[in-house]
PDB file with one MODEL, atoms N, CA, C and O in Angstrom:
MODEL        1
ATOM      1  N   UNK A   1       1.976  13.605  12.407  1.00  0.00           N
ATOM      2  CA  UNK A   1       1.525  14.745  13.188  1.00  0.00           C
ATOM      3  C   UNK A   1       0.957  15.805  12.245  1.00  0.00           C
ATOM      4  O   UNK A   1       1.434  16.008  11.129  1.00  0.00           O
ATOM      5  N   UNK A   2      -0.043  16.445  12.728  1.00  0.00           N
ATOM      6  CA  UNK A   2      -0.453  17.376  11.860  1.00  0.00           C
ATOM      7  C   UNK A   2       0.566  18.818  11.431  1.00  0.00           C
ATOM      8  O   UNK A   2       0.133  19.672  10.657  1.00  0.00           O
ATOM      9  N   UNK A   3       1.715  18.896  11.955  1.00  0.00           N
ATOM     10  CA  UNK A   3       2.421  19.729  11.551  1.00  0.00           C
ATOM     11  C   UNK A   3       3.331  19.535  10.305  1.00  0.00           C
ATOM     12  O   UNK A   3       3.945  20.335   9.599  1.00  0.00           O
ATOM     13  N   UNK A   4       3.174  17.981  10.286  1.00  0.00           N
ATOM     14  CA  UNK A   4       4.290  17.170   9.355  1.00  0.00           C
ATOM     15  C   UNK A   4       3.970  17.413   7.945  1.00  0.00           C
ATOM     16  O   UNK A   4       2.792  17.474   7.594  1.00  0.00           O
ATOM     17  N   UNK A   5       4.927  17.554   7.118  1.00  0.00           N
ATOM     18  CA  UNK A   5       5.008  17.389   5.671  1.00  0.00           C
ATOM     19  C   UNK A   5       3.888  16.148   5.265  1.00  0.00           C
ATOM     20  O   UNK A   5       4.275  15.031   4.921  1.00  0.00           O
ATOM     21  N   UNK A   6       2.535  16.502   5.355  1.00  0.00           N
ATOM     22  CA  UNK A   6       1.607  15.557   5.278  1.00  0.00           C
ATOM     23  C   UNK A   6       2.108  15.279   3.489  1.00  0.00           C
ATOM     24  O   UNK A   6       1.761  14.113   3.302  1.00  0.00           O
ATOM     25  N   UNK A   7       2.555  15.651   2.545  1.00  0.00           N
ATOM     26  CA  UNK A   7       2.427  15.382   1.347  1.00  0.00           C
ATOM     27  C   UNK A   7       3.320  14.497   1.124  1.00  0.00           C
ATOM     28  O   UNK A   7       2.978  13.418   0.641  1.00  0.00           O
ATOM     29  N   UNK A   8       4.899  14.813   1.484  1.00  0.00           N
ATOM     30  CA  UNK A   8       5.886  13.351   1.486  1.00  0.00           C
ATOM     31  C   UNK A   8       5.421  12.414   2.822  1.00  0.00           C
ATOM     32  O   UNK A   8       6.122  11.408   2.930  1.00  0.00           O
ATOM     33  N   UNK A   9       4.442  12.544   3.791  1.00  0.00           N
ATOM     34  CA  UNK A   9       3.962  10.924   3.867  1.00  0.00           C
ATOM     35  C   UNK A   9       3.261  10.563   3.440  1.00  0.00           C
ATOM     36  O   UNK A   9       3.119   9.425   3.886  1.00  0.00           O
ATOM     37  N   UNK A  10       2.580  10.763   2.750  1.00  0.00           N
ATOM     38  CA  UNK A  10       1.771  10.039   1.799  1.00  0.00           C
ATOM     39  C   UNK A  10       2.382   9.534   0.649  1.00  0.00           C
ATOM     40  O   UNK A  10       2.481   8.312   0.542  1.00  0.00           O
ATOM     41  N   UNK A  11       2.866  10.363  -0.345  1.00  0.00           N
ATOM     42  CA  UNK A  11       3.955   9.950  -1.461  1.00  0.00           C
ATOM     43  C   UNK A  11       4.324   8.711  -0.778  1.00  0.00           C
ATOM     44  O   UNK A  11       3.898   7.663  -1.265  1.00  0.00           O
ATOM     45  N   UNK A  12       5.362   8.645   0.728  1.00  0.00           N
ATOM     46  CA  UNK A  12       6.094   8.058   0.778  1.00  0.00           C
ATOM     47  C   UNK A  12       5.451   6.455   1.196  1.00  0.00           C
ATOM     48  O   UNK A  12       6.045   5.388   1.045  1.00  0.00           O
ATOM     49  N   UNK A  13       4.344   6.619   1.645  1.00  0.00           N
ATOM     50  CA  UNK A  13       3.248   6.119   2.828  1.00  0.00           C
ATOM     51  C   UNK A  13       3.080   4.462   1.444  1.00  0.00           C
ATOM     52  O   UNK A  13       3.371   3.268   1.505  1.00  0.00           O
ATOM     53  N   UNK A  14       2.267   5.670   0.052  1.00  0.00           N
ATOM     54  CA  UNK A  14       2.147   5.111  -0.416  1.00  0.00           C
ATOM     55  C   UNK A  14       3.067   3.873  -1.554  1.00  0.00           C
ATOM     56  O   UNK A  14       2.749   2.747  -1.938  1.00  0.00           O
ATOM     57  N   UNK A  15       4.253   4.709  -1.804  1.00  0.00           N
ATOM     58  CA  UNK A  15       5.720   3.919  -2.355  1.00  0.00           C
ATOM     59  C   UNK A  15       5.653   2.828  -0.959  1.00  0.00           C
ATOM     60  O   UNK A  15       5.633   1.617  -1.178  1.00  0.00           O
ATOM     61  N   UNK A  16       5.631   3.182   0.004  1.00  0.00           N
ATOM     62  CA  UNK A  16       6.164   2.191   1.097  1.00  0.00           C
ATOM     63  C   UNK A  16       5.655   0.702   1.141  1.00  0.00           C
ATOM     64  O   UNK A  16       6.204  -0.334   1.516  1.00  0.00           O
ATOM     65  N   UNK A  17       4.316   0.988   0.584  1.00  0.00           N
ATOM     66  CA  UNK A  17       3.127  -0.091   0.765  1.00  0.00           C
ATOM     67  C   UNK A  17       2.934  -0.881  -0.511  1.00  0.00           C
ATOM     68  O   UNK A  17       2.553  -2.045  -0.629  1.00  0.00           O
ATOM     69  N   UNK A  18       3.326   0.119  -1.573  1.00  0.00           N
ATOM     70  CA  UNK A  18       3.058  -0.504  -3.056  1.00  0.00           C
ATOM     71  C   UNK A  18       4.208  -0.924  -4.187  1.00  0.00           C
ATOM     72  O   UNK A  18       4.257  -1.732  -5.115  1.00  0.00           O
ATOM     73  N   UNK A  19       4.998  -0.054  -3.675  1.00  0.00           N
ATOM     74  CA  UNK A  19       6.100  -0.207  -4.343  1.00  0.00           C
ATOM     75  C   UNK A  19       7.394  -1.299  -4.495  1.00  0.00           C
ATOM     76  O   UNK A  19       8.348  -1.100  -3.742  1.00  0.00           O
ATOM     77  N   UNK A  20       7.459  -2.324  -5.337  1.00  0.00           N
ATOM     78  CA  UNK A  20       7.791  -3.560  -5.711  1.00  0.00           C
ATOM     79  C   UNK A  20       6.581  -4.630  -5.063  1.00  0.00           C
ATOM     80  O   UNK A  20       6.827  -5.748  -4.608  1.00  0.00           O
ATOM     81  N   UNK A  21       5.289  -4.020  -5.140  1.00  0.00           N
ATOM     82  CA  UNK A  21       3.939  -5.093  -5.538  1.00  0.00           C
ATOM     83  C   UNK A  21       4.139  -5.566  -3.468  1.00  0.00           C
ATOM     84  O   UNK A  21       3.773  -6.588  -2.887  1.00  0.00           O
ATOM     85  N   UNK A  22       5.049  -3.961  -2.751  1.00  0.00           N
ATOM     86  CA  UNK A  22       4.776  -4.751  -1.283  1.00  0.00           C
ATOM     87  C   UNK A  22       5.916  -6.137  -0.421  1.00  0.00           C
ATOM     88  O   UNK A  22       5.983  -6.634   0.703  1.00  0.00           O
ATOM     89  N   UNK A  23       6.761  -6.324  -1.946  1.00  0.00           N
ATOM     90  CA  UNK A  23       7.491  -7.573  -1.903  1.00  0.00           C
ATOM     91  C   UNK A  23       8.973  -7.062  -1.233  1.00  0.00           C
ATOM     92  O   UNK A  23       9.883  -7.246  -2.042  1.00  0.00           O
ATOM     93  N   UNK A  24       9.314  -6.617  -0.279  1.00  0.00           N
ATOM     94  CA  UNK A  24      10.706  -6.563   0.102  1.00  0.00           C
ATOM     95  C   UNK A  24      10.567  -6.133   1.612  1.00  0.00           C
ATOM     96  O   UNK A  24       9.548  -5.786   2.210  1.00  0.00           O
ATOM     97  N   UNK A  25      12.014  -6.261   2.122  1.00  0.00           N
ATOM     98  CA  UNK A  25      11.784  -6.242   4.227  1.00  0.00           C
ATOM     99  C   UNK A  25      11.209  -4.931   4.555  1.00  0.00           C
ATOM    100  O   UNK A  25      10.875  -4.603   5.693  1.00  0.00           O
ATOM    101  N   UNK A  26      11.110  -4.216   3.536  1.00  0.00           N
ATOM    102  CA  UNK A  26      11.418  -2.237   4.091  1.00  0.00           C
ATOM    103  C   UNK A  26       9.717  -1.923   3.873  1.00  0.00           C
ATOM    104  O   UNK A  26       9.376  -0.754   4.056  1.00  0.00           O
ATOM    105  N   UNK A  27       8.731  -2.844   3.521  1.00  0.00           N
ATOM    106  CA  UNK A  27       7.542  -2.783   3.109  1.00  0.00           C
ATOM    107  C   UNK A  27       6.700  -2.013   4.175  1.00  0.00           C
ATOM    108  O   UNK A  27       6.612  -2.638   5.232  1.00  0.00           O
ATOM    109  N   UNK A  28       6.219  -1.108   4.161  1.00  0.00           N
ATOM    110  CA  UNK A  28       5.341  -0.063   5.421  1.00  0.00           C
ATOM    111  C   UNK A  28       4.204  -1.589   5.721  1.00  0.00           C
ATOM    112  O   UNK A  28       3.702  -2.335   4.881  1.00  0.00           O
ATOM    113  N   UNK A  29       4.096  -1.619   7.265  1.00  0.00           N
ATOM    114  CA  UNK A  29       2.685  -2.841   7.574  1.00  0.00           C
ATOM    115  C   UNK A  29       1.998  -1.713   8.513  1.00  0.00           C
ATOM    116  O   UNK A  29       0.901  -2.073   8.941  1.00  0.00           O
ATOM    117  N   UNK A  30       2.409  -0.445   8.916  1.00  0.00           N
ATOM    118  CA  UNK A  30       1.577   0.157   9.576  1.00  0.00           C
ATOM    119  C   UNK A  30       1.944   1.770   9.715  1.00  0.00           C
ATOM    120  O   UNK A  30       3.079   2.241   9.786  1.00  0.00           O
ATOM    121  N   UNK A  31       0.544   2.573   9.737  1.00  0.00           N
ATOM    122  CA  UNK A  31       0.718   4.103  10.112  1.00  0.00           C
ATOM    123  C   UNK A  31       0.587   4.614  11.351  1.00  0.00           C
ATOM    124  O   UNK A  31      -0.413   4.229  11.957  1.00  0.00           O
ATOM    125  N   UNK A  32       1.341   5.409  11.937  1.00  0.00           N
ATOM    126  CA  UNK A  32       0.533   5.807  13.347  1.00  0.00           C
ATOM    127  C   UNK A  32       0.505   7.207  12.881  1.00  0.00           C
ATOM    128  O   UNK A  32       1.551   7.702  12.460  1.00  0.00           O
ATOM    129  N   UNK A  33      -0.987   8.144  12.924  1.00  0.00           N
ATOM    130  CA  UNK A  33      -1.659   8.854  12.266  1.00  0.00           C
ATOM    131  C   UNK A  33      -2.103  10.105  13.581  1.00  0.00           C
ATOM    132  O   UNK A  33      -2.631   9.716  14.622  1.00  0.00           O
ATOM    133  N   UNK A  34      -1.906  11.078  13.423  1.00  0.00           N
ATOM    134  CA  UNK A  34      -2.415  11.732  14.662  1.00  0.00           C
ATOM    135  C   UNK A  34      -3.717  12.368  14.736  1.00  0.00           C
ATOM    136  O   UNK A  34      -3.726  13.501  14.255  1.00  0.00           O
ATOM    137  N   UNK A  35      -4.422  12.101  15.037  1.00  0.00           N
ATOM    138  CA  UNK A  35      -6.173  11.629  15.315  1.00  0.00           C
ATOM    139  C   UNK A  35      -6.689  12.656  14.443  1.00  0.00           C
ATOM    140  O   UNK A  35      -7.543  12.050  13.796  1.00  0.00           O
ATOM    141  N   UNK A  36      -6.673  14.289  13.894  1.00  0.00           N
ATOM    142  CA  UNK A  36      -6.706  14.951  13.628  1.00  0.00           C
ATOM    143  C   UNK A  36      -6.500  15.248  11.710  1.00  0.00           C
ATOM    144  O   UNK A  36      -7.068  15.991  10.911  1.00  0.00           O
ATOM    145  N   UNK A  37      -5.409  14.241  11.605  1.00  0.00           N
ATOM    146  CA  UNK A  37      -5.269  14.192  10.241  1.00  0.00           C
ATOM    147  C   UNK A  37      -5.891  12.704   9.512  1.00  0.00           C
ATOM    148  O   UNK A  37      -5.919  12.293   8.351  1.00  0.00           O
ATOM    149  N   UNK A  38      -6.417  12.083  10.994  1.00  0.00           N
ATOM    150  CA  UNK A  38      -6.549  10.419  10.213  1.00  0.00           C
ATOM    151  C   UNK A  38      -7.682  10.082   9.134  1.00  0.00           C
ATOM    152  O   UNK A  38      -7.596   9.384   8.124  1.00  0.00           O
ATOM    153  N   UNK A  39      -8.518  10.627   9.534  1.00  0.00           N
ATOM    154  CA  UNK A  39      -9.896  10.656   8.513  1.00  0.00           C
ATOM    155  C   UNK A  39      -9.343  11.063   7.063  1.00  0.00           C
ATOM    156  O   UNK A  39      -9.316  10.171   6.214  1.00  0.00           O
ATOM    157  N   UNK A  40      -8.905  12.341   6.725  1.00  0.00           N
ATOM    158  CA  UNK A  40      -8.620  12.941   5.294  1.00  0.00           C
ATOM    159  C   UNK A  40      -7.351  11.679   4.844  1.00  0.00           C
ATOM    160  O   UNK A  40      -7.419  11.091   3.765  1.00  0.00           O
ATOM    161  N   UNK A  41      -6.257  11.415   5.842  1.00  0.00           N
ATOM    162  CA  UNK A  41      -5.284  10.666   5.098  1.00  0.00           C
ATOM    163  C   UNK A  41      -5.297   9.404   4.630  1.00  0.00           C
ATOM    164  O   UNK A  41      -4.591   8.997   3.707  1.00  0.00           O
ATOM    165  N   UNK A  42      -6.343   8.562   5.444  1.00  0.00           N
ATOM    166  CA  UNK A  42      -6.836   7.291   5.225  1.00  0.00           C
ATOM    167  C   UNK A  42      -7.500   7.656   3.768  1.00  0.00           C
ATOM    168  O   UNK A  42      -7.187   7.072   2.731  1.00  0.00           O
ATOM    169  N   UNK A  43      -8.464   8.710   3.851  1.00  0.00           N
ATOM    170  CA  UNK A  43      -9.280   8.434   2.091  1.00  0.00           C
ATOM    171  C   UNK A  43      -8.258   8.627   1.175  1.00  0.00           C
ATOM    172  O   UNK A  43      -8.207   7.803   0.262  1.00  0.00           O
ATOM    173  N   UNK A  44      -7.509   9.432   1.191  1.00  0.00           N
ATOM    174  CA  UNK A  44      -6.358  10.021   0.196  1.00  0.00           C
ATOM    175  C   UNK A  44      -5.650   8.236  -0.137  1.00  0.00           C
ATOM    176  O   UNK A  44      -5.596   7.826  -1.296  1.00  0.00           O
ATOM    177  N   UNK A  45      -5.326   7.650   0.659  1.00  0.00           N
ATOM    178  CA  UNK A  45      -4.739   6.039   0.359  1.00  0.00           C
ATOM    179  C   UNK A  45      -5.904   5.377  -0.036  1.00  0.00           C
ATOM    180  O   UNK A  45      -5.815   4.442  -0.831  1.00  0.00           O
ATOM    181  N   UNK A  46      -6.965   5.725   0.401  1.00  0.00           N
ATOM    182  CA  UNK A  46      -7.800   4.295  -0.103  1.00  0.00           C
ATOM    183  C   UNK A  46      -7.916   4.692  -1.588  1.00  0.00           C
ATOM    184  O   UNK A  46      -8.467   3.893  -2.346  1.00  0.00           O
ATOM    185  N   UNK A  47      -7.599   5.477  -1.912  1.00  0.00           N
ATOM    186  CA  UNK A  47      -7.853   6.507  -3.337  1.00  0.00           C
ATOM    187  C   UNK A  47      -6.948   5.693  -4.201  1.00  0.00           C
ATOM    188  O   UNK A  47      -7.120   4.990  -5.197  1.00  0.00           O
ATOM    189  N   UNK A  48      -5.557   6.158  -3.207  1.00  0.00           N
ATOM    190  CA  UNK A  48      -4.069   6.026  -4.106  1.00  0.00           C
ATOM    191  C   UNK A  48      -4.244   4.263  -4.306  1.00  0.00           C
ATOM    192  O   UNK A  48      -3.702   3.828  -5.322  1.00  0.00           O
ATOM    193  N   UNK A  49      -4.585   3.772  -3.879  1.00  0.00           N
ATOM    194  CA  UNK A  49      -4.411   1.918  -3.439  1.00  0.00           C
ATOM    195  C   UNK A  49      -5.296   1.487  -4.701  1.00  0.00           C
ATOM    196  O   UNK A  49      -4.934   0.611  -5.488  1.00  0.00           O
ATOM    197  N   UNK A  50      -6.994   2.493  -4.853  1.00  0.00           N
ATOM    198  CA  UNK A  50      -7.369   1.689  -5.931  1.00  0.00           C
ATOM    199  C   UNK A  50      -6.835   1.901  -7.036  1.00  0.00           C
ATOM    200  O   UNK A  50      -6.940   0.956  -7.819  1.00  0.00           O
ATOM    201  N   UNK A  51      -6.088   3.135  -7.549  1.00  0.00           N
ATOM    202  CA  UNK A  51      -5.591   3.103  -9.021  1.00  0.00           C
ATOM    203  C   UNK A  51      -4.341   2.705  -9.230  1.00  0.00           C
ATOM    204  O   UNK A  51      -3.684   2.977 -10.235  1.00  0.00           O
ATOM    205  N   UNK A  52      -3.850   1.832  -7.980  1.00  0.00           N
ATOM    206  CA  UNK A  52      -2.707   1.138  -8.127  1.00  0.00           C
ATOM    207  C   UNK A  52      -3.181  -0.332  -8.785  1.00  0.00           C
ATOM    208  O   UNK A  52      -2.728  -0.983  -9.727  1.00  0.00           O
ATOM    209  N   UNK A  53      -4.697  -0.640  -7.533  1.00  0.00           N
ATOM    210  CA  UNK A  53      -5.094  -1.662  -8.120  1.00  0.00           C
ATOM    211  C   UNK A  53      -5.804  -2.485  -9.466  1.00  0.00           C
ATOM    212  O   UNK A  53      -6.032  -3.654  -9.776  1.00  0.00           O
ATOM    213  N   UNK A  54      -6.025  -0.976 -10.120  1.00  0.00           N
ATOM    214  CA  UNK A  54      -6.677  -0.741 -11.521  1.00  0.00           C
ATOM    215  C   UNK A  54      -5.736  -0.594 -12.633  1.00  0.00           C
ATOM    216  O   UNK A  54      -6.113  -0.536 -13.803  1.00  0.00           O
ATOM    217  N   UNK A  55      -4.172  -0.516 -12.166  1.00  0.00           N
ATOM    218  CA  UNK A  55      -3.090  -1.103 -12.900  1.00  0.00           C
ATOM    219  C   UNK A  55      -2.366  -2.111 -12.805  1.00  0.00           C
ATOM    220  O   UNK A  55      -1.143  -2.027 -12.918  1.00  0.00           O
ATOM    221  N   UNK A  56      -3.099  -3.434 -12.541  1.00  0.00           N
ATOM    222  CA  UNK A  56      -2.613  -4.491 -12.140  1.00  0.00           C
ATOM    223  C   UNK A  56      -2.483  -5.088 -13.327  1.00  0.00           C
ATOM    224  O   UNK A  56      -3.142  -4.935 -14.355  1.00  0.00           O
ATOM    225  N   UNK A  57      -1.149  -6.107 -12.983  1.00  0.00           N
ATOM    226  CA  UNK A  57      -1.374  -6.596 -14.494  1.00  0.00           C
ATOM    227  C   UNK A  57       0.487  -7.168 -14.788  1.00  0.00           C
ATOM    228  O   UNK A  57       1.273  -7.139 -13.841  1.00  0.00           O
ATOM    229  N   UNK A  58       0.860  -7.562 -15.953  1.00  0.00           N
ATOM    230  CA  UNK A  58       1.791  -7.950 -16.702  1.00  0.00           C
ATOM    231  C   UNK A  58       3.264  -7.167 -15.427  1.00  0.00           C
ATOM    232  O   UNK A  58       2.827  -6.016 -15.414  1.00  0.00           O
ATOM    233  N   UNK A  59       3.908  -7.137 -14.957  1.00  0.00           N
ATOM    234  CA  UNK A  59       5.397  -6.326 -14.521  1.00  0.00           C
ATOM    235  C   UNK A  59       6.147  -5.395 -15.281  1.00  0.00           C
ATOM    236  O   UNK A  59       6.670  -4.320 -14.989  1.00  0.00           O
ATOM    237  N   UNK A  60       6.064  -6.203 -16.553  1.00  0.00           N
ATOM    238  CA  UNK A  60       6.854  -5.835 -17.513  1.00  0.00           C
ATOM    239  C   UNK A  60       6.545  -4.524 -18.402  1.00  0.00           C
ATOM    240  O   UNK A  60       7.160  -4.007 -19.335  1.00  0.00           O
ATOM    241  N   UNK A  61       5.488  -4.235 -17.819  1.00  0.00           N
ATOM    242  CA  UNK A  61       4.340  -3.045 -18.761  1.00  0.00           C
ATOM    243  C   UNK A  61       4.523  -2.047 -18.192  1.00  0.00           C
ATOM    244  O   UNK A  61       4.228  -1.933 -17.002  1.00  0.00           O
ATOM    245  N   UNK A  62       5.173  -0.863 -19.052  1.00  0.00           N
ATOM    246  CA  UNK A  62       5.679   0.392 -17.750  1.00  0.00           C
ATOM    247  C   UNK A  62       4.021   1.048 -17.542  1.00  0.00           C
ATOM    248  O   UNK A  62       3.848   2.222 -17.216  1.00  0.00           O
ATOM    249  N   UNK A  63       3.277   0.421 -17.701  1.00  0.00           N
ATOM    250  CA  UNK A  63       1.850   1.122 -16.686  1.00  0.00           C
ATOM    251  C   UNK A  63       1.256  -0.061 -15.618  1.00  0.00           C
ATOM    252  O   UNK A  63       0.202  -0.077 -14.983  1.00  0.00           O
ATOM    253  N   UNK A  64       2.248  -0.938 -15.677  1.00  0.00           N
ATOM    254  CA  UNK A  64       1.549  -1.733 -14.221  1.00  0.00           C
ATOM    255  C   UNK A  64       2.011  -0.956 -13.177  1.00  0.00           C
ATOM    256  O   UNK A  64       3.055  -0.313 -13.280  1.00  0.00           O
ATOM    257  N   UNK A  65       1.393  -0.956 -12.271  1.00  0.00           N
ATOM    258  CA  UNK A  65       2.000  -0.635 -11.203  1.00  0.00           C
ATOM    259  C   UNK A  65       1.848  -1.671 -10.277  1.00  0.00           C
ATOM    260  O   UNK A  65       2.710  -1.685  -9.399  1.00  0.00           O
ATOM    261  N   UNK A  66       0.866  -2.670 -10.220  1.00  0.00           N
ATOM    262  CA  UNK A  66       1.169  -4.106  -9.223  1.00  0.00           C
ATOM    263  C   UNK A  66       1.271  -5.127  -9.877  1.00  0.00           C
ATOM    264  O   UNK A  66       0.347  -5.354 -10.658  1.00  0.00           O
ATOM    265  N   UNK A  67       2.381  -6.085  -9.811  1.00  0.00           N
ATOM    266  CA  UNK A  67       2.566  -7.459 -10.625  1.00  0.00           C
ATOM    267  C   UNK A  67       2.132  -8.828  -9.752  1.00  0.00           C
ATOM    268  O   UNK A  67       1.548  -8.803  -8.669  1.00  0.00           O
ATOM    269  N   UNK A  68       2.445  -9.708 -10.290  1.00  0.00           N
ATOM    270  CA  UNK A  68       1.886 -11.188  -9.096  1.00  0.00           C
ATOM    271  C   UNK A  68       3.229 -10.853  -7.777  1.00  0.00           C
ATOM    272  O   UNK A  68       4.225 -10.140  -7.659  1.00  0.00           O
ATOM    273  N   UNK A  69       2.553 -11.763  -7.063  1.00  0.00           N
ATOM    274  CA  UNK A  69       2.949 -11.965  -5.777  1.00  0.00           C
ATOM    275  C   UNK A  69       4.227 -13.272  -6.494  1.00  0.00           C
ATOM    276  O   UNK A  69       4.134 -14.081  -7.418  1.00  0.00           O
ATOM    277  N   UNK A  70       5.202 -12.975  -5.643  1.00  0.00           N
ATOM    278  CA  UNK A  70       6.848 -14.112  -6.266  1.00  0.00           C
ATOM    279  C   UNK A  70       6.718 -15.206  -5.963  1.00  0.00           C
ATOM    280  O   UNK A  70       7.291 -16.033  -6.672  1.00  0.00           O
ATOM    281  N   UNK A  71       5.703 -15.823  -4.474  1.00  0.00           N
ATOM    282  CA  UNK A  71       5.857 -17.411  -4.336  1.00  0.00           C
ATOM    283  C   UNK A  71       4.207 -17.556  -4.365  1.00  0.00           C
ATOM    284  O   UNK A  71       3.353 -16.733  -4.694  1.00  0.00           O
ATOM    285  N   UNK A  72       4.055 -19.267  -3.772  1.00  0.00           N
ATOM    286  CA  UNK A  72       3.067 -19.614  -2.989  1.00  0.00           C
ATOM    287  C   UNK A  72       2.690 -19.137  -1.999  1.00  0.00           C
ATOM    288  O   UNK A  72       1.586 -18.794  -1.576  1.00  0.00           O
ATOM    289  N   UNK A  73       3.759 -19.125  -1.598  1.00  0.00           N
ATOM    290  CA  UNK A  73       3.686 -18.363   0.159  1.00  0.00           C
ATOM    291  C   UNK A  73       3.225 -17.448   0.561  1.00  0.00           C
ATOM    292  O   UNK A  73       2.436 -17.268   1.489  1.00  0.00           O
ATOM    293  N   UNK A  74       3.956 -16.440  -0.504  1.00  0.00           N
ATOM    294  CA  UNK A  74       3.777 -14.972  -0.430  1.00  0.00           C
ATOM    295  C   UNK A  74       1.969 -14.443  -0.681  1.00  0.00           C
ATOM    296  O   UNK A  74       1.321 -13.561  -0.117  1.00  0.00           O
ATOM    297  N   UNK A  75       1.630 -15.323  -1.652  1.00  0.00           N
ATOM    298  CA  UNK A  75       0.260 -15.522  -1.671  1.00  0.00           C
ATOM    299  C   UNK A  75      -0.898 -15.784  -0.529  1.00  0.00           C
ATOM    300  O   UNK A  75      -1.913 -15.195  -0.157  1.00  0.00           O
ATOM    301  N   UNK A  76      -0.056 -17.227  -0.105  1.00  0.00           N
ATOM    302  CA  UNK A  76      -0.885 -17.792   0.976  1.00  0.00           C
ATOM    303  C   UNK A  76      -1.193 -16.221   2.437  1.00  0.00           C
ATOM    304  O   UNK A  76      -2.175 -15.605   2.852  1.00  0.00           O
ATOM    305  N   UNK A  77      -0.045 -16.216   2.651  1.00  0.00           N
ATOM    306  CA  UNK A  77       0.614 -14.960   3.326  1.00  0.00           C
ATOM    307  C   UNK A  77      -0.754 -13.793   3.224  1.00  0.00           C
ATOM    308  O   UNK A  77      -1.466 -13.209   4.041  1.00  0.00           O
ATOM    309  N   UNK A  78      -0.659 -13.842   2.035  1.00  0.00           N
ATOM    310  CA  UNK A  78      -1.284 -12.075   1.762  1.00  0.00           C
ATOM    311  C   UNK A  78      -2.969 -12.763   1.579  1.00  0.00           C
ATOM    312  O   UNK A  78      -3.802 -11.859   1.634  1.00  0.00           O
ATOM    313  N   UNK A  79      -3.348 -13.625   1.456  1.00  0.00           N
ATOM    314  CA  UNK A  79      -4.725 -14.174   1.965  1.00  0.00           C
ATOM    315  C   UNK A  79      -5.020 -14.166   3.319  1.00  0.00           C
ATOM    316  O   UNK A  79      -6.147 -13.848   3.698  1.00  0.00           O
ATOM    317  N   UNK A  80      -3.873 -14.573   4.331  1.00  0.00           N
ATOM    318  CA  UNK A  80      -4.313 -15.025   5.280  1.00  0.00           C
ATOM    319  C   UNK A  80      -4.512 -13.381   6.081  1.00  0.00           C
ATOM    320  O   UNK A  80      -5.342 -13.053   6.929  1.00  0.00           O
ATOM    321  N   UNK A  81      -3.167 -12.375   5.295  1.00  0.00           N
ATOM    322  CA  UNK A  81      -3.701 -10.981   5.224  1.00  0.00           C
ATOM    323  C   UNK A  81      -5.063 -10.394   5.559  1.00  0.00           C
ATOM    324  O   UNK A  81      -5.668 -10.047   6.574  1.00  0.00           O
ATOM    325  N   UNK A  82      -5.248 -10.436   4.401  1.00  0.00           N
ATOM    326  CA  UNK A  82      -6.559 -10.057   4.093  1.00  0.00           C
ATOM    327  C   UNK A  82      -7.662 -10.236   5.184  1.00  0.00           C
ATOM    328  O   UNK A  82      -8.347  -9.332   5.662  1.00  0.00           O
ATOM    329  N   UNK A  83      -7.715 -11.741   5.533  1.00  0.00           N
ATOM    330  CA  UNK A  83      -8.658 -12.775   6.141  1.00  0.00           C
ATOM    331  C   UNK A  83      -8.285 -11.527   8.087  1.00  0.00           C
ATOM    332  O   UNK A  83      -9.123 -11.001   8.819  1.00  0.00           O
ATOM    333  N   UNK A  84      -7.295 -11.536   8.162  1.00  0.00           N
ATOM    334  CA  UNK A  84      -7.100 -10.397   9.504  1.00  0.00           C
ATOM    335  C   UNK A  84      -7.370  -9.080   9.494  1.00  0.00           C
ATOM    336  O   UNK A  84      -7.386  -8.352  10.487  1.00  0.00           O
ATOM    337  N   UNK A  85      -7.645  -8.673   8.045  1.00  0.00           N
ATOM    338  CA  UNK A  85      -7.696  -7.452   7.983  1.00  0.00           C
ATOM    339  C   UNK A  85      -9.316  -7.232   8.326  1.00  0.00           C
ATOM    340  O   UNK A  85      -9.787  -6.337   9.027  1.00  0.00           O
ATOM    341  N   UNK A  86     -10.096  -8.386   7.576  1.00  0.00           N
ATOM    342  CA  UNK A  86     -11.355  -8.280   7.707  1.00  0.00           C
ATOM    343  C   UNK A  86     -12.105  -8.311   9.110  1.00  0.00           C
ATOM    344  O   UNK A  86     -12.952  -7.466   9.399  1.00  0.00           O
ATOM    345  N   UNK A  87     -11.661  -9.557  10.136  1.00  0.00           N
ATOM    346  CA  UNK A  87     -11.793  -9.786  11.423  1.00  0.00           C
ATOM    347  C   UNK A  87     -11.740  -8.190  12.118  1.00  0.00           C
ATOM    348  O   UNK A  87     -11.839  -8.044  13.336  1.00  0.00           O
TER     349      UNK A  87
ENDMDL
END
C-alpha cells in the first residue's frame, strides 16, 4: 500500500526472492503492489535483481550474492520458470 514502509518491502521483497540463490520454502513467488506504487517499485527490483545477477558466481566468495541452483530439478524447475514467465 502506498502508506506502507515502502523501504523494508523492498529490502525485504528483495532478501525474499534472492536470498539463499531463492532455494528454501519461505522464498517470495509473488507481490501484490497497490497500483499507485507499482511502476517505481517494479524498476527499483529490476535494478536490485541485476546487481545480484552481476554477482553471480563461486558461494563461497563473500561477494557472490547468487550461487548454482542445488539439484537437476531445481534447475529444470527454474527453466521451466522462466519459459512461464515469458508466455
Amino acid at each position: 500500500m502506498p502508506d506502507g514502509d515502502l523501504e523494508l518491502a523492498f529490502q525485504g521483497s528483495v532478501f525474499a526472492a534472492a536470498g539463499t540463490a531463492g532455494q528454501r520454502c519461505t522464498t517470495l513467488r509473488r507481490l501484490f503492489l497497490h497500483e499507485s506504487i507499482y511502476d517505481a517499485f517494479v524498476k527499483r527490483l529490476v535494478g536490485a535483481y541485476a546487481k545480484v545477477a552481476a554477482r553471480m558466481g563461486d558461494p563461497m566468495h563473500p561477494d557472490t550474492l547468487l550461487g548454482p541452483l542445488h539439484t537437476k530439478r531445481a534447475v529444470q524447475e527454474y527453466k521451466e520458470g522462466i519459459e512461464t514467465i515469458k508466455r
